[in-house]
Structure formats: structure tokens, C-alpha cells
Backbone of each chain as nested JSON, in Angstrom:
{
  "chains": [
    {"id": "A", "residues": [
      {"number": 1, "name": "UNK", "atoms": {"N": [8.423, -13.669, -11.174], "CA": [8.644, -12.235, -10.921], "C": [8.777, -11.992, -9.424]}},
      {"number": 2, "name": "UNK", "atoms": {"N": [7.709, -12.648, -8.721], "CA": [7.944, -12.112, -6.994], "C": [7.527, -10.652, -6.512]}},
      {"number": 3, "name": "UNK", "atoms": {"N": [7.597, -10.748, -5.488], "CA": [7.168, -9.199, -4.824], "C": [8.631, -9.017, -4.03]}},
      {"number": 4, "name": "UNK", "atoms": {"N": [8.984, -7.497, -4.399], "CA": [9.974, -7.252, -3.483], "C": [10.161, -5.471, -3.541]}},
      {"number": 5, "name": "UNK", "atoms": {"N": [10.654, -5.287, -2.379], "CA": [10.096, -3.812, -2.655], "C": [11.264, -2.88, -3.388]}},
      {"number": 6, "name": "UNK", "atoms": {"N": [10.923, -2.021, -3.395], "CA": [11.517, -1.063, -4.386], "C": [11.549, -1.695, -5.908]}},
      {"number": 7, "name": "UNK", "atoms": {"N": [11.451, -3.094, -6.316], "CA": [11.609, -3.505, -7.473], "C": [10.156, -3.289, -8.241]}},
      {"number": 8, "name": "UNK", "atoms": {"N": [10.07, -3.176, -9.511], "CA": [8.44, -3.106, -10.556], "C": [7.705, -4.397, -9.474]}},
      {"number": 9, "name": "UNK", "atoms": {"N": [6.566, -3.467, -9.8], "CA": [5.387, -4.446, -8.978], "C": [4.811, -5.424, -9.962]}},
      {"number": 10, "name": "UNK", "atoms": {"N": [4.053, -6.931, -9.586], "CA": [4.375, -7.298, -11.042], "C": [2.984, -6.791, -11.606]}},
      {"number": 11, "name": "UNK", "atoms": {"N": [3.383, -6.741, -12.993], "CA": [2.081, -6.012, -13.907], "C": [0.627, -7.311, -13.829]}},
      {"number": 12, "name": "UNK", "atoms": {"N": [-0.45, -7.002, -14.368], "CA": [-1.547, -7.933, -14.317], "C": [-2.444, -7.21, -14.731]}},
      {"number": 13, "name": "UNK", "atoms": {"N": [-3.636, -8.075, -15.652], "CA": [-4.985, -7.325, -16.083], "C": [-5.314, -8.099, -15.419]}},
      {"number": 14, "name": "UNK", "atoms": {"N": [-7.196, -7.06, -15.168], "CA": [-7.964, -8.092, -14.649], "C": [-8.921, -7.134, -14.888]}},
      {"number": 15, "name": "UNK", "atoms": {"N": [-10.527, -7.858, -15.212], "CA": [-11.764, -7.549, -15.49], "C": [-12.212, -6.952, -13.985]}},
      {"number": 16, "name": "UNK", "atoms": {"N": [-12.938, -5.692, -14.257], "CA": [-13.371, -5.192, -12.823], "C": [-14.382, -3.908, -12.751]}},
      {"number": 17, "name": "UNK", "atoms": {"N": [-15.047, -3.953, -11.953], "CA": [-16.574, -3.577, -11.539], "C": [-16.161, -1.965, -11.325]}},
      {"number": 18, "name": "UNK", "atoms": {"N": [-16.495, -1.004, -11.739], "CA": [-16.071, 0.204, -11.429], "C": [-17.432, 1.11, -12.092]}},
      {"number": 19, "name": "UNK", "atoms": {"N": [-18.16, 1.668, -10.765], "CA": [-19.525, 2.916, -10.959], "C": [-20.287, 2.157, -11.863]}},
      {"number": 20, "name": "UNK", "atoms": {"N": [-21.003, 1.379, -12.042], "CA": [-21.964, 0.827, -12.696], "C": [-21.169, 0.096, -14.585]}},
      {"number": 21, "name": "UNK", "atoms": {"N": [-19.799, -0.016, -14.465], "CA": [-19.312, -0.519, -15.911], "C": [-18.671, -1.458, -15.58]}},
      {"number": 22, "name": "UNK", "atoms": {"N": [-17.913, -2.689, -16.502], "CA": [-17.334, -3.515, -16.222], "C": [-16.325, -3.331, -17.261]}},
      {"number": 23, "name": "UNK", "atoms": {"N": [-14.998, -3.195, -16.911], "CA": [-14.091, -3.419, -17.579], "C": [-12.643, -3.644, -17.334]}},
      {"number": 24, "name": "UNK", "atoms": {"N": [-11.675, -3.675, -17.981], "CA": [-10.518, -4.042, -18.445], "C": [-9.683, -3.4, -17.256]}},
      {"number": 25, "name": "UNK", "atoms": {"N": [-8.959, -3.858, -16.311], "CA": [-8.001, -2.714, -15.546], "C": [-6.865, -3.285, -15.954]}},
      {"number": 26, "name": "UNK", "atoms": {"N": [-5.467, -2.649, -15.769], "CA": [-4.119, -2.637, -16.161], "C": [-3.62, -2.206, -15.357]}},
      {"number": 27, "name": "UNK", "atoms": {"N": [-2.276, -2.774, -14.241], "CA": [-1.761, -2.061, -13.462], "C": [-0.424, -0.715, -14.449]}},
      {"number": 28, "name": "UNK", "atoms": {"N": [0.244, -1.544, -15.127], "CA": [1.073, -0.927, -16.095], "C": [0.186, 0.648, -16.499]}},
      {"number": 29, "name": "UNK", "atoms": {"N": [-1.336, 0.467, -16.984], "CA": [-1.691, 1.986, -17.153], "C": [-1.792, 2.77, -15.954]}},
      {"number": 30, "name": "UNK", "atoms": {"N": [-1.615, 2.457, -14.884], "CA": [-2.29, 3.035, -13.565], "C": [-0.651, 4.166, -13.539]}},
      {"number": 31, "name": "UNK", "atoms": {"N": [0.561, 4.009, -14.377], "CA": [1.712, 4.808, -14.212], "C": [1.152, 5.976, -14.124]}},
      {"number": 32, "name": "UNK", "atoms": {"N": [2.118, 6.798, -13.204], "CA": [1.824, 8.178, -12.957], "C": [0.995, 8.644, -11.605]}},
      {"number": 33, "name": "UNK", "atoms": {"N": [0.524, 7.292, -11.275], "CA": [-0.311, 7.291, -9.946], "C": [-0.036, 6.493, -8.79]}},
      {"number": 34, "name": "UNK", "atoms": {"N": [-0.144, 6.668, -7.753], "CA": [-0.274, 6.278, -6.855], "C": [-1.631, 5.36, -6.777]}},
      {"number": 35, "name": "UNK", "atoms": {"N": [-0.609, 3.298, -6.359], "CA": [-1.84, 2.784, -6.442], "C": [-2.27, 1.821, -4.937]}},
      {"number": 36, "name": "UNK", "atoms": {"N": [-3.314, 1.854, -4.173], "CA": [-3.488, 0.745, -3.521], "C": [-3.522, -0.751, -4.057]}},
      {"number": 37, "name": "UNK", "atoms": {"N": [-3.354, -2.069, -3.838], "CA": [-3.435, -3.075, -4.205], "C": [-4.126, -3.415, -3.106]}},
      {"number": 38, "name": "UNK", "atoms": {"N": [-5.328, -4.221, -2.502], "CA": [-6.022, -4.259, -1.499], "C": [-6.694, -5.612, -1.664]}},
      {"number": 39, "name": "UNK", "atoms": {"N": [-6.016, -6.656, -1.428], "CA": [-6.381, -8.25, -1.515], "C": [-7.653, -8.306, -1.106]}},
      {"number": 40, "name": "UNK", "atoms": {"N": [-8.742, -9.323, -0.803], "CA": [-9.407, -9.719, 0.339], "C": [-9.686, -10.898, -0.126]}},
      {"number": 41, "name": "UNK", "atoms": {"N": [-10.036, -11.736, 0.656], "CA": [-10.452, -13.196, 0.666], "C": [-12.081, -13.507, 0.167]}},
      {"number": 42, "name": "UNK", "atoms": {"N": [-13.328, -12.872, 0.74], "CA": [-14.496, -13.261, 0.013], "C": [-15.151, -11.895, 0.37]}},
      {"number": 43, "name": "UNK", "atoms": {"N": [-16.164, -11.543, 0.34], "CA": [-17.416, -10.662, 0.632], "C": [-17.928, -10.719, 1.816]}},
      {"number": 44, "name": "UNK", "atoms": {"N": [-18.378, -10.044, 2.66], "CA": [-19.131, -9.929, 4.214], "C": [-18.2, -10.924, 4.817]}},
      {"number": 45, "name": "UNK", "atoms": {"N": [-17.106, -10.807, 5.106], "CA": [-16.521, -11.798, 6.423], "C": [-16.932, -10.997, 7.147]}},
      {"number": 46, "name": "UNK", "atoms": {"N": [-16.663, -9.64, 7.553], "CA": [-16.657, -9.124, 8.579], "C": [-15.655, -9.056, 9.491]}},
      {"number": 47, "name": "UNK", "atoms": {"N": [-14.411, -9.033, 8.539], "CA": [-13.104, -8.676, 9.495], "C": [-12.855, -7.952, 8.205]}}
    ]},
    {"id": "B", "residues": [
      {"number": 1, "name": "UNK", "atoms": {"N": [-25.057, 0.851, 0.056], "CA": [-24.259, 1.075, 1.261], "C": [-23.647, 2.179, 1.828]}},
      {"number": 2, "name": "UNK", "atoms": {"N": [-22.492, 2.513, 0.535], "CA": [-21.997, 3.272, 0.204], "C": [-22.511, 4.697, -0.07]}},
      {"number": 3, "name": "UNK", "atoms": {"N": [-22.711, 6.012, -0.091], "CA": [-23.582, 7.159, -0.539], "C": [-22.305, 7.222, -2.039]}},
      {"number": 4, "name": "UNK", "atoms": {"N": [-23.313, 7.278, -3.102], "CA": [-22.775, 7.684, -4.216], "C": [-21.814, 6.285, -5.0]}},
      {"number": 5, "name": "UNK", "atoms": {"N": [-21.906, 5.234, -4.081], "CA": [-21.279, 4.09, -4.574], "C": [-19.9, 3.732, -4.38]}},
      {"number": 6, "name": "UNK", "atoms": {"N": [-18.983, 2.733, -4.596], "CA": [-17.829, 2.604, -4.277], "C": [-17.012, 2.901, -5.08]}},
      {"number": 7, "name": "UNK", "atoms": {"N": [-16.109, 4.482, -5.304], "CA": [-15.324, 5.11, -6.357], "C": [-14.236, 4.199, -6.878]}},
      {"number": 8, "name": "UNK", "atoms": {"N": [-13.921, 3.535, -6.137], "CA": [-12.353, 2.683, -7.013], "C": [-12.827, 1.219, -7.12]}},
      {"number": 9, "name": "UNK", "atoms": {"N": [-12.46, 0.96, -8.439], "CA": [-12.717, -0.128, -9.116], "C": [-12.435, -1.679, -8.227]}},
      {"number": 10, "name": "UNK", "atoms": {"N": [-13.695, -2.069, -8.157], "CA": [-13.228, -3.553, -7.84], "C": [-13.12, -4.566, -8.801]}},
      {"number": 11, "name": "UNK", "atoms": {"N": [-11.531, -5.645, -8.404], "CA": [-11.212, -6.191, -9.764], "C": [-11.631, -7.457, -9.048]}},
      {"number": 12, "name": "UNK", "atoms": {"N": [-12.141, -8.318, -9.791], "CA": [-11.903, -10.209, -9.936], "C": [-10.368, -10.669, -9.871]}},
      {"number": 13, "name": "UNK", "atoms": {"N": [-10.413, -11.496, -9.645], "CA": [-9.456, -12.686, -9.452], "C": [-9.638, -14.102, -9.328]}},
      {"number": 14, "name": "UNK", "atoms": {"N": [-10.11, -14.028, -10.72], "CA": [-10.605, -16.042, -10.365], "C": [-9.625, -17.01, -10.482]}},
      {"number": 15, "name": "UNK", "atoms": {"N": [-9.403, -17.773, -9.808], "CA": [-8.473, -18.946, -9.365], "C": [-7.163, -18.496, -8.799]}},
      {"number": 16, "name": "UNK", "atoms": {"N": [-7.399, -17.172, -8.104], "CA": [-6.114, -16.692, -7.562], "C": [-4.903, -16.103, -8.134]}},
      {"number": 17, "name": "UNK", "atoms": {"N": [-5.059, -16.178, -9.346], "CA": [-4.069, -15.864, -10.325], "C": [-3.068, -14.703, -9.839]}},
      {"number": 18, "name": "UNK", "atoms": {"N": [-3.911, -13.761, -9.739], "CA": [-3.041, -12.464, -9.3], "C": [-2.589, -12.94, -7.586]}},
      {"number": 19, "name": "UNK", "atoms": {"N": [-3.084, -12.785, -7.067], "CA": [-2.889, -13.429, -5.857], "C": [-2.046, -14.572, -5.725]}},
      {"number": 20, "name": "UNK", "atoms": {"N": [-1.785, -14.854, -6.351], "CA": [-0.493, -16.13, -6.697], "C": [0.592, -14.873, -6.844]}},
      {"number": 21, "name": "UNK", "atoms": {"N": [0.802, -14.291, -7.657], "CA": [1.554, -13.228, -8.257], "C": [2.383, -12.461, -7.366]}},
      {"number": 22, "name": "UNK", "atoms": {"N": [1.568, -12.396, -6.403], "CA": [1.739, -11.289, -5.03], "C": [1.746, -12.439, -4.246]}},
      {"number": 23, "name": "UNK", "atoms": {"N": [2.298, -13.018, -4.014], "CA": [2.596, -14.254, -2.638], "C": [1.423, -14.022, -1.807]}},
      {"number": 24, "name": "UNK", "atoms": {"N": [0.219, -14.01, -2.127], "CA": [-1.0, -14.21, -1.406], "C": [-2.03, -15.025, -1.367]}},
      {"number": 25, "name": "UNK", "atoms": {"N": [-1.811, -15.793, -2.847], "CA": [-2.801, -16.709, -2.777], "C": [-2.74, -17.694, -1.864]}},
      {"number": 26, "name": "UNK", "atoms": {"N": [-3.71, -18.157, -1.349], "CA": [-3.897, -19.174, -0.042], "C": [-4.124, -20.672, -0.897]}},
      {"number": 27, "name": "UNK", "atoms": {"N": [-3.27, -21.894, -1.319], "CA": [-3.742, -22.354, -1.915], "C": [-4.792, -23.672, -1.318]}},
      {"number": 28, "name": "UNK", "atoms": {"N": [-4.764, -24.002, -0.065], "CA": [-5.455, -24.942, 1.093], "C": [-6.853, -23.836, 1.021]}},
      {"number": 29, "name": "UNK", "atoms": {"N": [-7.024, -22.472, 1.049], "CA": [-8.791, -22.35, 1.451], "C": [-8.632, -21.898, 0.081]}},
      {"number": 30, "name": "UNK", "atoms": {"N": [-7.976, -21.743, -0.709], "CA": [-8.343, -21.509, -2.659], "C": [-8.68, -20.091, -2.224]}},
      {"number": 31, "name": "UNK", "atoms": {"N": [-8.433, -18.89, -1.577], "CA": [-8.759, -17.612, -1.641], "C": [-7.458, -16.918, -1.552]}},
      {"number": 32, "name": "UNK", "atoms": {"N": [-7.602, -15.724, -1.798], "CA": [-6.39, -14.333, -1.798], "C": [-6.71, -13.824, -0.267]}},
      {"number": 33, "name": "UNK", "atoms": {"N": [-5.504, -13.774, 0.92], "CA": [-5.443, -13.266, 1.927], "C": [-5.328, -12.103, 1.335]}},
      {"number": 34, "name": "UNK", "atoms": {"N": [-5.433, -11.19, 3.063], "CA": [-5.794, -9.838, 2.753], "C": [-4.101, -8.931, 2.589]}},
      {"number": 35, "name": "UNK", "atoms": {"N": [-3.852, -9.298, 1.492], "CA": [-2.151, -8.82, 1.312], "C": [-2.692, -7.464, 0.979]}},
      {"number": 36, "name": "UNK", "atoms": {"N": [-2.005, -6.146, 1.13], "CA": [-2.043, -5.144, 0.616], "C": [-1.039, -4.27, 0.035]}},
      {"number": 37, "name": "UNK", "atoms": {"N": [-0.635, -3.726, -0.95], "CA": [0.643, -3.196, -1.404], "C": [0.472, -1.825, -1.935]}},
      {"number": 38, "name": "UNK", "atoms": {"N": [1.431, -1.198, -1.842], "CA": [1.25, 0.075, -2.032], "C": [2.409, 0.62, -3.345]}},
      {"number": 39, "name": "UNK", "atoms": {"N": [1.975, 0.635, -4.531], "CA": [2.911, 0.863, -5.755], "C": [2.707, 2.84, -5.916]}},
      {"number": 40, "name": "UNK", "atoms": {"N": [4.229, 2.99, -6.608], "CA": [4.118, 3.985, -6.728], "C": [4.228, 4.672, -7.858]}},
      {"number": 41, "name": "UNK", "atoms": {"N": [4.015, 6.301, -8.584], "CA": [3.921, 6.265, -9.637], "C": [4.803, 5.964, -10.538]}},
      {"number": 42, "name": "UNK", "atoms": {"N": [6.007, 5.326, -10.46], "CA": [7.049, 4.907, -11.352], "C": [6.777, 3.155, -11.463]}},
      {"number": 43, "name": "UNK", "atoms": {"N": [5.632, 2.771, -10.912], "CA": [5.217, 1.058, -10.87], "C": [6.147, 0.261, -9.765]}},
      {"number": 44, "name": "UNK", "atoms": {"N": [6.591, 0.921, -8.972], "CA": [7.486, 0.261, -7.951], "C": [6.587, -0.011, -6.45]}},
      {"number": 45, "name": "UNK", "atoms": {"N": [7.112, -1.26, -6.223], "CA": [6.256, -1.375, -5.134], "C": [7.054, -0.927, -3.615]}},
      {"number": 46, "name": "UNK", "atoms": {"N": [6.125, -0.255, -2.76], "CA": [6.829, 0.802, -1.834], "C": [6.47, -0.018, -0.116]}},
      {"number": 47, "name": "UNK", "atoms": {"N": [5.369, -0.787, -0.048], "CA": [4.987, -1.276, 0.914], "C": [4.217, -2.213, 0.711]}},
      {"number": 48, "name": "UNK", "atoms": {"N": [4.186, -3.196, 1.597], "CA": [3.265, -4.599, 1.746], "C": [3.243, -5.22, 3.086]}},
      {"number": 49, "name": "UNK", "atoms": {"N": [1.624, -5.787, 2.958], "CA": [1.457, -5.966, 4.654], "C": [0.418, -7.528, 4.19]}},
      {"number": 50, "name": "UNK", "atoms": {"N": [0.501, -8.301, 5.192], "CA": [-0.456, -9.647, 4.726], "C": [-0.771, -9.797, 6.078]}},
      {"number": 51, "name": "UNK", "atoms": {"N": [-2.107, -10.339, 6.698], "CA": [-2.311, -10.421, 8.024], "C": [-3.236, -11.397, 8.296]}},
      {"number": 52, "name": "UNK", "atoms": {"N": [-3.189, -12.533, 9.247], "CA": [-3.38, -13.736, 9.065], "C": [-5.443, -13.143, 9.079]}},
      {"number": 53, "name": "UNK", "atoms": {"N": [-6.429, -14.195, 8.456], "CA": [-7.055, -14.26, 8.299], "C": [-8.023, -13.905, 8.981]}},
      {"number": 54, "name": "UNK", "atoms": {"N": [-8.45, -13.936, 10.485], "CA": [-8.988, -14.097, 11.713], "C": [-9.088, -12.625, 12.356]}},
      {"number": 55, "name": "UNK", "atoms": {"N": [-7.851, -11.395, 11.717], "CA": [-7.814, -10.417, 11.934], "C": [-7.751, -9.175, 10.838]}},
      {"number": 56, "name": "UNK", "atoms": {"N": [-8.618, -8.421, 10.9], "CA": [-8.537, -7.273, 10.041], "C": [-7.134, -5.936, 10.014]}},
      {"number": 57, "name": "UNK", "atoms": {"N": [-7.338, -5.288, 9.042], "CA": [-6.499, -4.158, 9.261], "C": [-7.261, -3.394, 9.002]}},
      {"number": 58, "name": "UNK", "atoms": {"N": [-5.697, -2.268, 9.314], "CA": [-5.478, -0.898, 9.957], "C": [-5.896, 0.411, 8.677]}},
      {"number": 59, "name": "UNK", "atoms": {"N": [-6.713, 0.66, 8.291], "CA": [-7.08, 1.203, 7.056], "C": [-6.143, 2.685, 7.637]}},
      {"number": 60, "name": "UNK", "atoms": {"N": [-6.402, 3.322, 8.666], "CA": [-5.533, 4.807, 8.986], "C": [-4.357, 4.226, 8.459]}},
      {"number": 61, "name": "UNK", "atoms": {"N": [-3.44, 3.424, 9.3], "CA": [-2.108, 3.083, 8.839], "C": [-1.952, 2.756, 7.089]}},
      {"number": 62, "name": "UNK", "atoms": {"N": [-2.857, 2.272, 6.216], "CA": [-2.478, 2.525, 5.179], "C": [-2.601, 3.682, 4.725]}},
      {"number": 63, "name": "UNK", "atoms": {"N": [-3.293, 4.729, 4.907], "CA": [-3.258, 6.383, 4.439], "C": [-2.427, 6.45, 5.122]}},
      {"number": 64, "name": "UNK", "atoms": {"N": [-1.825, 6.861, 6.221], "CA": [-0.584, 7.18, 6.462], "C": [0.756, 6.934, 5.761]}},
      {"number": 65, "name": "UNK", "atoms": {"N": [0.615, 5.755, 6.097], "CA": [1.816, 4.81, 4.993], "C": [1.989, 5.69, 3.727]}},
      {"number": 66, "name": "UNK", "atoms": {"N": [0.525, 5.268, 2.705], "CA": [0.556, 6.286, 1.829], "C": [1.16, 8.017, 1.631]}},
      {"number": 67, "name": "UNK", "atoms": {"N": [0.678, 9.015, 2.526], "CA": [0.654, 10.322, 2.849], "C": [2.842, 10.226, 3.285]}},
      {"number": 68, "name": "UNK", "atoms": {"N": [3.073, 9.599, 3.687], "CA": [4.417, 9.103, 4.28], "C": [5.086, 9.315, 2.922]}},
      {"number": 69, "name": "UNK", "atoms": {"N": [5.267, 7.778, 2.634], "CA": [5.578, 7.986, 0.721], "C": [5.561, 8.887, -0.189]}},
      {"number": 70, "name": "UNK", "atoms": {"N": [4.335, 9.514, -0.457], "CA": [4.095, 10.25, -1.191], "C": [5.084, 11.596, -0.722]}},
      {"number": 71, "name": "UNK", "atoms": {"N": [4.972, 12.417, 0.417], "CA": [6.04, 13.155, 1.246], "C": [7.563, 13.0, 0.942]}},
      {"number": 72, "name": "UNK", "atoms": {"N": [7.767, 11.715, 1.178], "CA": [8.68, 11.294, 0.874], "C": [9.64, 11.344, -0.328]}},
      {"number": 73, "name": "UNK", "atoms": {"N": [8.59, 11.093, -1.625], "CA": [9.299, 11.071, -2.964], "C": [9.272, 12.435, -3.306]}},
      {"number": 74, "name": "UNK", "atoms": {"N": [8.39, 13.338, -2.839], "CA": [8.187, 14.509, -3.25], "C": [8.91, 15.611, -2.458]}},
      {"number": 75, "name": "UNK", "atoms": {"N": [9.855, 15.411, -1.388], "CA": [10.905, 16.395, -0.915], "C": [12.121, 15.625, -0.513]}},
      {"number": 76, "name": "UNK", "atoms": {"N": [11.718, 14.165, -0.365], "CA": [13.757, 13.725, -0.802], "C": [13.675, 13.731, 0.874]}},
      {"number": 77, "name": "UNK", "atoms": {"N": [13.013, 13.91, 1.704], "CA": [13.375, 13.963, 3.457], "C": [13.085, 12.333, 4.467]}},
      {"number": 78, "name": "UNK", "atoms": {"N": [13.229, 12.35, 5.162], "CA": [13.561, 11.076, 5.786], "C": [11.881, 11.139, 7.085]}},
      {"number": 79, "name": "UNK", "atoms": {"N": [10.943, 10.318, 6.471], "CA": [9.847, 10.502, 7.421], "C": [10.109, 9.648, 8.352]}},
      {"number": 80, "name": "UNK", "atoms": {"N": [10.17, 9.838, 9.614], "CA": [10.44, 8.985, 10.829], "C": [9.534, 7.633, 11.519]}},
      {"number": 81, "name": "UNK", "atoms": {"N": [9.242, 7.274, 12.248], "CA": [8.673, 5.929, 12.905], "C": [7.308, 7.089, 12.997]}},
      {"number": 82, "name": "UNK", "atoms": {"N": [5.817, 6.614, 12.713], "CA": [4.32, 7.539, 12.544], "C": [4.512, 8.036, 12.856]}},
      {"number": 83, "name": "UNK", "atoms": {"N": [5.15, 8.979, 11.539], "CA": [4.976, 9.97, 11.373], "C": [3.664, 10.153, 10.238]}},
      {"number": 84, "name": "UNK", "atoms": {"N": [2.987, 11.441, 10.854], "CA": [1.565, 12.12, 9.723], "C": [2.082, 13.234, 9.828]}},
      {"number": 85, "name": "UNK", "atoms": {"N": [1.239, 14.017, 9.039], "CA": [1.668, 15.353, 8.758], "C": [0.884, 16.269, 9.517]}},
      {"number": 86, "name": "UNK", "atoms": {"N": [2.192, 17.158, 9.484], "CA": [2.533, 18.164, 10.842], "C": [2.972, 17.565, 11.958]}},
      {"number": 87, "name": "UNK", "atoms": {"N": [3.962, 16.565, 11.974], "CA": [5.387, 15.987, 12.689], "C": [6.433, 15.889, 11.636]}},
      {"number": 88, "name": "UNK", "atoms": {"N": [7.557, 16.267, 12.524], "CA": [8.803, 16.494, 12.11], "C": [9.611, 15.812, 11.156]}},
      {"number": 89, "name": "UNK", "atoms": {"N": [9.882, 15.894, 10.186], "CA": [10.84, 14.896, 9.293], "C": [12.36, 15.12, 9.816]}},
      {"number": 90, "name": "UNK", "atoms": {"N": [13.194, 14.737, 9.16], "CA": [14.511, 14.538, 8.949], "C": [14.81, 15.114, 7.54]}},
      {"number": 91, "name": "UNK", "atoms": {"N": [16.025, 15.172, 7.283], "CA": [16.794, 15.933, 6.422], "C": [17.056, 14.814, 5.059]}},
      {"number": 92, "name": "UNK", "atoms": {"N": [17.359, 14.916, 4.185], "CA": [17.563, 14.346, 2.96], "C": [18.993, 13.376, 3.621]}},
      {"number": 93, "name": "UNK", "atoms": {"N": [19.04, 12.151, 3.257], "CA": [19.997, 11.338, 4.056], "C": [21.625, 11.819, 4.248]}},
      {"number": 94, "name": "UNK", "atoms": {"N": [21.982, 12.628, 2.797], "CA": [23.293, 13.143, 3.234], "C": [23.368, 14.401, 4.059]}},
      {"number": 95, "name": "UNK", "atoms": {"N": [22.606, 14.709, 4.463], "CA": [22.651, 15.799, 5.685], "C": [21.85, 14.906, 6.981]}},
      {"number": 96, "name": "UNK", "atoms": {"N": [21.502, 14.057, 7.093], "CA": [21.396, 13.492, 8.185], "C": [21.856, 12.696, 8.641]}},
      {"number": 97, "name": "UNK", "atoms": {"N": [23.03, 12.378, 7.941], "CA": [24.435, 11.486, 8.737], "C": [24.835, 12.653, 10.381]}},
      {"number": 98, "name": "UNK", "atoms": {"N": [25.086, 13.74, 9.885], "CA": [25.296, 15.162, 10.56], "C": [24.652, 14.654, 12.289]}},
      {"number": 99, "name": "UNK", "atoms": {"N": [23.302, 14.288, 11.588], "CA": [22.461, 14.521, 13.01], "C": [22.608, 13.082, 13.767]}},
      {"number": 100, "name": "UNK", "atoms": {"N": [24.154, 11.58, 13.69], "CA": [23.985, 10.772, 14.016], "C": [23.991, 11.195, 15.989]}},
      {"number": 101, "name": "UNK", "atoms": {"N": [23.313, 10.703, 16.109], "CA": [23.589, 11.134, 17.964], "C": [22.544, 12.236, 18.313]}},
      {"number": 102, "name": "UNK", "atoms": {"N": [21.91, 13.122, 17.444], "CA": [21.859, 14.322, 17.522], "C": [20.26, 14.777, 17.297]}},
      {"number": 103, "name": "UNK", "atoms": {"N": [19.489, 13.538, 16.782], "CA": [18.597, 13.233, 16.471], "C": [17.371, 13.649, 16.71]}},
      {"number": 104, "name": "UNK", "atoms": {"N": [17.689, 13.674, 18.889], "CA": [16.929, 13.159, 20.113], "C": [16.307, 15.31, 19.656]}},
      {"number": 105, "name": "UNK", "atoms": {"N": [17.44, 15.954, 19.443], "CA": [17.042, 17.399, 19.313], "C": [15.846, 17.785, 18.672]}},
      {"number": 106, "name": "UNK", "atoms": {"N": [15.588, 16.677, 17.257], "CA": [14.222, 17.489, 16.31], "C": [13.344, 16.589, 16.358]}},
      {"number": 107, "name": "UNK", "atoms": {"N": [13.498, 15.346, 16.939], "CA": [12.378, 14.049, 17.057], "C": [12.339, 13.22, 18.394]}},
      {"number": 108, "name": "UNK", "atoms": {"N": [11.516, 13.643, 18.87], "CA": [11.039, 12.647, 20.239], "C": [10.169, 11.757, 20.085]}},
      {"number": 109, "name": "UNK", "atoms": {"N": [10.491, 10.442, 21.155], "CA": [10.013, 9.233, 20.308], "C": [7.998, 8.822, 20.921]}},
      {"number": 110, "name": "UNK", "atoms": {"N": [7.966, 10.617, 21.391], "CA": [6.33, 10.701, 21.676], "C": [5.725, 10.171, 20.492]}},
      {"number": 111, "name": "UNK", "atoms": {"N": [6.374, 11.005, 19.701], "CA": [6.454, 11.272, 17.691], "C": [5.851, 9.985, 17.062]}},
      {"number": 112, "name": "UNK", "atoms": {"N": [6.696, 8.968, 17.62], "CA": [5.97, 7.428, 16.8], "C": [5.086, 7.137, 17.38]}},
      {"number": 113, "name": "UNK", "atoms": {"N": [4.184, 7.693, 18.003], "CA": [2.732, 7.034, 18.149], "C": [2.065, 8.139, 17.745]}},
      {"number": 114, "name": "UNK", "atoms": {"N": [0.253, 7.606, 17.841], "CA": [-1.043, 8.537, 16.81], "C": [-1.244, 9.399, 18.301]}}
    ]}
  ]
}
């Protein structure tokens, strides 16, 4: 699929920590919104 | 840390998977660099930034970025080099052929900096 802009971003689930629940996210349901995608590498680097 | 906790969901990514997906996975330290992308509500991706490891980013410049876009899809106008709001846009692109040369009149290039 690739990243390229203006083209569909590619879709992906993934299990995830949100206000004290754990569950299911979907980029495909996130339609209608405006979404950050916000990588990071590990916890406390500190950059 | 946080007062009231951290509102947007943090997701996993074990073995990079997604991060493979998005040309970010690092596969020599086995982690996801700090790629960031900005999709919009039709699932299209509108911006992306990756920045070598050693250095952090610009969290303003992604709300901007964002606030930019969003402006953007929602009046059809041409947001210029940082631009935030309450600086000047440009005209929807077929009326700003008009202003080739002509530009210097509604945007000074004070304009692209904070």
C-alpha cells in the first residue's frame, strides 16, 4: 500500500489503552474525523 | 501526570507492524521512529513528517499544520507558508492565478514566520 499523500492512508487495527479501557481501534472507523497518527519509538526517552 | 489522564487513545504496535505500514519501522533498533501523519476526514493522508531519532518535534507546528488543513478543506482557499489564524489566505486557486506577480499586495513574507 505505501504512504503517499493525498492517497487513503493505509487502514490498520490495533489494541489500545484509552481512559482506563483497553480496546479495539480502527483507523477506517475514525472516518469523518480528523486524525493524528503520532509514532514514537519507546516510553521516557525524553526527546 | 497528566490532570484527568491522557484523552486520546494510546495504541500498541508489537513487532512494528503498523510502523512497517507507514515507512517507519526502524528495522536495525526493532522500534517505530517518530513518523507523524495527519489523515483527514475522507481517510486521506494530508501530511507526514519523520525526524531522525536524537531530535524531538514541533508539537505547535503539528496544530498548525492541522488548523491549516482543516481551513483549508473547509473554504476551498490557499493557506500560505505559517500561516495560523488571523493571517491572510489566498483565494481559491482559480482566482489566484489573477494574483500571479501580485501576491506581494495581500501577503508579506513577515507572514511565514510565528
Amino acid at each position: 500500500m505505501g504512504v503517499k499523500i493525498g492517497a487513503s492512508a493505509p487502514d490498520f487495527t490495533a489494541e489500545a489503552y484509552h481512559q482506563g479501557s483497553i480496546k479495539k481501534v480502527r483507523l477506517a472507523d475514525l472516518r469523518g474525523r480528523w486524525v493524528i497518527l503520532f509514532f514514537y519509538p519507546a516510553d521516557f526517552t525524553c526527546v | 501526570m497528566v490532570p484527568g489522564g491522557v484523552r486520546f487513545p494510546m495504541l500498541s504496535d508489537p513487532g512494528g507492524r503498523i510502523g512497517a505500514l507507514y515507512g517507519v519501522y526502524d528495522e536495525e533498533r526493532r522500534l517505530d521512529l517518530r513518523g507523524r501523519f495527519i489523515v483527514d476526514p475522507e481517510g486521506n493522508l494530508q501530511s507526514m513528517e519523520i525526524v531522525s531519532v536524537q531530535v524531538g518535534r514541533n508539537v505547535t507546528e503539528v496544530l498548525r499544520q492541522l488548523r491549516a488543513l482543516r481551513h483549508q478543506q473547509e473554504t476551498g482557499e490557499l493557506m500560505p507558508c505559517g500561516w495560523e489564524p488571523g493571517k491572510p489566505t489566498l483565494p481559491r486557486e482559480a482566482e489566484a492565478s489573477k494574483l500571479s506577480g501580485e501576491v506581494w499586495k495581500n501577503w508579506k513574507p513577515r507572514n511565514a514566520f510565528s
